[in-house]
N, C-alpha and C positions, 0 to 999 in steps of 0.2 A: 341835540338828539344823538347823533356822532360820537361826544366825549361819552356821554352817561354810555351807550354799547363799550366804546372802548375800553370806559374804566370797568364795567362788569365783564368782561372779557379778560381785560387785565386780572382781576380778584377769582376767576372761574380761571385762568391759568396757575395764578400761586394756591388757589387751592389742592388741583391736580397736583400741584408737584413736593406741596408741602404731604398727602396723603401716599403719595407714590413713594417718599426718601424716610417718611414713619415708617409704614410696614416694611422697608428694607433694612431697617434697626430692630423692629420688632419681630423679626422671624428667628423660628428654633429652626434648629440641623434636624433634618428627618431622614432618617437612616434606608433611605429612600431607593427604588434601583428603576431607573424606566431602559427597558430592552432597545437595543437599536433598533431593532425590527419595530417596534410600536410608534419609534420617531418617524422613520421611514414608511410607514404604513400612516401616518397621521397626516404628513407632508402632501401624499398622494392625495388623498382627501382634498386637505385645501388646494392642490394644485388643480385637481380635476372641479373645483367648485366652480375657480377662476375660467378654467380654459371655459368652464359651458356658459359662465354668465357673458366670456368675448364671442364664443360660436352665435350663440341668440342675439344679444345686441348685434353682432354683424348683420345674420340673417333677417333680421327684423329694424333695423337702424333705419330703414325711408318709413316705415312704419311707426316706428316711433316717432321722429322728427316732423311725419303727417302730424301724428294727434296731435301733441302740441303746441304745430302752425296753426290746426284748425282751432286750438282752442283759445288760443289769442286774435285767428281773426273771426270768429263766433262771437267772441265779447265786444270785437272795433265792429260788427257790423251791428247789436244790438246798441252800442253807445249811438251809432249812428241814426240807429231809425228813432231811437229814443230823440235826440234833437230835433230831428225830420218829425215828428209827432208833436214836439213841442213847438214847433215854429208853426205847424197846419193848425194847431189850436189855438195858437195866439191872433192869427191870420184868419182865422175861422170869428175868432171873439170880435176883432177889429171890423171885419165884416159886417156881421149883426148890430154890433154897438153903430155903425155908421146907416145901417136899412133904421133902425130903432131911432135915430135922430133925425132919419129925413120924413121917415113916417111920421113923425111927430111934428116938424115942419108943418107938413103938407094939412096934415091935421089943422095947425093952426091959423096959416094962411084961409083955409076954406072960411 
């Protein structure tokens, strides 16, 4: 299982990069002009996307790390009761099947 991700990981890397170094051979010159002002005004952008998804995760990071934990231990405690159910039923059926044999004993004895 391991090899087969690696090798598709492998063939999904030379893909990327065989498509990345084509369109770097396949591009025209475009007589093109981007204002410094619009690089600078673009940057701010992604910087202020950055700074507010660290302010939130800060703000909210025991909140996150809550959900989560609870959602991992929400599943360990259904895994759990699911055995606890499975063992009271099996224990439950052992019961019966042993009243059902001695009933039927006692039955016979008479």
């Amino acid at each position: 299982m391991k090899k087969q991700k690696a090798l598709c990981v492998k063939k999904l890397t030379a893909t990327v990069y065989f498509l990345f170094f084509l369109s770097m051979f396949l591009t025209t010159p475009a007589s093109a002009y981007i204002d410094p002002a619009t690089t600078a005004m673009l940057t701010q952008i992604i910087a202020g996307v950055f700074i507010t998804l660290g302010v939130v995760f800060g703000v909210f990071r025991r909140k996150i790390i809550m959900f989560f934990k609870n959602i991992s231990v929400n599943r360990t405690k259904r895994k759990i009761e699911k055995q606890a159910a499975k063992k009271t039923a099996e224990q439950t059926a052992v019961k019966t099947e042993t009243q059902t044999k001695e009933q039927s004993e006692e039955e016979a004895g008479e």
